[in-house]
N, C-alpha and C positions, 0 to 999 in steps of 0.2 A: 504494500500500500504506500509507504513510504517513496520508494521507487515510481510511484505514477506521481503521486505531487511534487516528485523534484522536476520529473519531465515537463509536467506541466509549464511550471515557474518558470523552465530556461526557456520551454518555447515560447512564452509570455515576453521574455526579456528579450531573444532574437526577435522576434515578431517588431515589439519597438524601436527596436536598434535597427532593424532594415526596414520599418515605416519611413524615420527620419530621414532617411540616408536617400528616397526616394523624393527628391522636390518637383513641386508641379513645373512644366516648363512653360507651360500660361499660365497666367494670373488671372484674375477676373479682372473685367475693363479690355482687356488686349484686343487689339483688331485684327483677326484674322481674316483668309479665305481657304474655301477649301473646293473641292470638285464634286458633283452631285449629281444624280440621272434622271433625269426628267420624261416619263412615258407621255409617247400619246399613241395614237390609235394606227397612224403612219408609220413613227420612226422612234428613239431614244437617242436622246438629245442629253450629252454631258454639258451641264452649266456650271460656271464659278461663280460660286458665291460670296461672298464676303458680310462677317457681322464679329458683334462683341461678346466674349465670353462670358457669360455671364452665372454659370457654376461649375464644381468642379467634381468628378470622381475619382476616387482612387481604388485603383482595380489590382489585387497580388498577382495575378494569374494572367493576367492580361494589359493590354494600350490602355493607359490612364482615359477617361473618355471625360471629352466636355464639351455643354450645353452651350450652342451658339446661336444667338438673337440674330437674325435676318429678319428684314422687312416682311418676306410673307409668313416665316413660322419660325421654331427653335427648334435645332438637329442637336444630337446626340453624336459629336463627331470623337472615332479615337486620336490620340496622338498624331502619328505617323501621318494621315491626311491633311493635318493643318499646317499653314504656312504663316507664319508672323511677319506682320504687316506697319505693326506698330505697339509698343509698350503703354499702356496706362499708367499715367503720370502718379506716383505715391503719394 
């Protein structure tokens, strides 16, 4: 028994130790763009979009994903598709 709550603990304690170590690379505020598919009944049509980050995920297992405001909706974009456009002033 003793043996399962030590495990616990250290993985509690790595768990923290490799949260920290993983910093968001946008902030909220940031302007991005990203590339997105747009159906119609013809064709698919890749658009760029661009908007402001406005939440953040943080995913262990996977692309940190974040919430980006465009004029017509809010996508759920991961990491690796966004391109930084511009920093939000602190």
């Amino acid at each position: 028994m003793a043996t399962t709550w030590k495990n616990i603990i250290l993985s509690i304690i790595w768990w923290w130790s490799m949260k920290t170590d993983f910093a968001y690379t946008y902030n909220i505020g940031d302007l991005v763009s990203f590339t997105s598919r747009r159906l119609t009944e013809e064709h698919v049509d890749d658009v760029v979009l661009t908007g402001i980050v406005i939440k953040q995920r943080f995913v262990f297992t996977a692309d940190n994903r974040f919430l980006v405001k465009t004029p017509e909706k809010d996508y759920w974009v991961p990491r690796p598709a966004l391109t930084l456009i511009s920093r939000a002033n602190k």
